[in-house]
matplotlib code that plots the C-alpha trace (Angstrom):
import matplotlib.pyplot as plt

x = [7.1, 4.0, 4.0, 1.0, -0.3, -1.0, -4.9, -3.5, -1.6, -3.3, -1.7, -0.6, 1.0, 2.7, 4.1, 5.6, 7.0, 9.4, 9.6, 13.2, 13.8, 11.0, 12.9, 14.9, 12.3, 11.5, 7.8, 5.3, 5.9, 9.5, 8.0, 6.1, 9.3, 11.3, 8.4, 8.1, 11.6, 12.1, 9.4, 11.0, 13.8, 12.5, 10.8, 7.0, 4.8, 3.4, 0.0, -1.4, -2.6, -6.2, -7.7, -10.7, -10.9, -11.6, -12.6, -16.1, -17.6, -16.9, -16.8, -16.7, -15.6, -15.8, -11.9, -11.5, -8.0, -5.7, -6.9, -6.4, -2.9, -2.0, -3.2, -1.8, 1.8, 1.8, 0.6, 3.5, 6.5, 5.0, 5.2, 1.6, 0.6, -2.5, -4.3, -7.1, -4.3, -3.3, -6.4, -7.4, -4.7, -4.6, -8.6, -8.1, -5.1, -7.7, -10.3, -7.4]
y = [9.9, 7.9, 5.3, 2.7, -0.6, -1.4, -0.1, 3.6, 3.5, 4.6, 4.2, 7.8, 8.0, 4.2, 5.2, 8.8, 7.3, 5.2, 7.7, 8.1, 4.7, 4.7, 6.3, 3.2, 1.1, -0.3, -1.9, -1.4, -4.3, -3.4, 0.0, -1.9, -4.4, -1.0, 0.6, -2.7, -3.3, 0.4, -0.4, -3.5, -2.1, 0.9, -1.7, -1.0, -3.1, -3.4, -2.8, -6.0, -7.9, -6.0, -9.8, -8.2, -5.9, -8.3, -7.2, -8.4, -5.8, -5.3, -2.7, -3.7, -1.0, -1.1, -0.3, -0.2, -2.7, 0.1, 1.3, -2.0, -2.6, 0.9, 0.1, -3.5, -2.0, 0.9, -1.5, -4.3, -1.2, 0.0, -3.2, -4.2, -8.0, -7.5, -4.7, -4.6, -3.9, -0.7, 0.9, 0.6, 2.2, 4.7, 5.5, 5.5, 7.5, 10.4, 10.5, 11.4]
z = [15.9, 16.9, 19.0, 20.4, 19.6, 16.0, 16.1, 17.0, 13.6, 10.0, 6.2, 6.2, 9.0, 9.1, 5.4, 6.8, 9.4, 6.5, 4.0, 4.4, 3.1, 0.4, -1.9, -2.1, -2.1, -5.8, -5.1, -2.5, -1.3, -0.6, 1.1, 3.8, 4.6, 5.3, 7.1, 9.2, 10.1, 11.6, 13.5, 14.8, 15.2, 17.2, 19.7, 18.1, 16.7, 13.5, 12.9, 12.5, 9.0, 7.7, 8.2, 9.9, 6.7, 4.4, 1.1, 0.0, -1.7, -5.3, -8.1, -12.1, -14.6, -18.3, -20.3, -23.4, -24.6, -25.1, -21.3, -19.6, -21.3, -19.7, -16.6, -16.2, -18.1, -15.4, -12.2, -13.3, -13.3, -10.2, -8.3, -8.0, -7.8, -10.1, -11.7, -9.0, -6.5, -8.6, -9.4, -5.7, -4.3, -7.4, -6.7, -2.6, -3.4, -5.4, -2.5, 0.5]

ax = plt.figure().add_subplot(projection="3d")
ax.plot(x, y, z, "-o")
ax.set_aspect("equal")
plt.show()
């Protein structure tokens, strides 16, 4: 398992690390609270919040109703605060 300070740590690798537990985990939300707690627990720390990531940049894409109900439908049962949340992750999740 990897261990360092929080710069040394990536999405992958901080998500592996819990994937065990994720399985139980009902949002993604609930993922990263199991994910963090092993670490606490296994005397690491967490990577720190992506404050100096801030999101300014931003990308508009044209759905048709039946489109954006199946997105916002899907992002809501998958534990996602909002529907830019889901297709982000979604799209980021394509391009790994």
């Amino acid at each position: 398992m990897a261990t360092g300070t929080a710069g040394d740590w990536n999405c992958q690798a901080f998500t592996a690390m819990a994937r065990p537990s994720l399985s139980a985990s009902k949002t993604p939300r609930d993922a990263l609270a199991v994910a963090v707690g092993y670490m606490i627990e296994e005397g690491q720390k967490p990577p720190a919040p992506a404050q100096a990531g801030t999101r300014t940049k931003q990308v508009n894409v044209r759905l048709t109703a039946e489109e954006k109900v199946l997105l916002e439908t899907t992002a809501k049962q998958k534990g996602f605060q909002g529907l830019s949340d889901f297709v982000r992750a979604a799209a980021l999740e394509l391009v790994k």
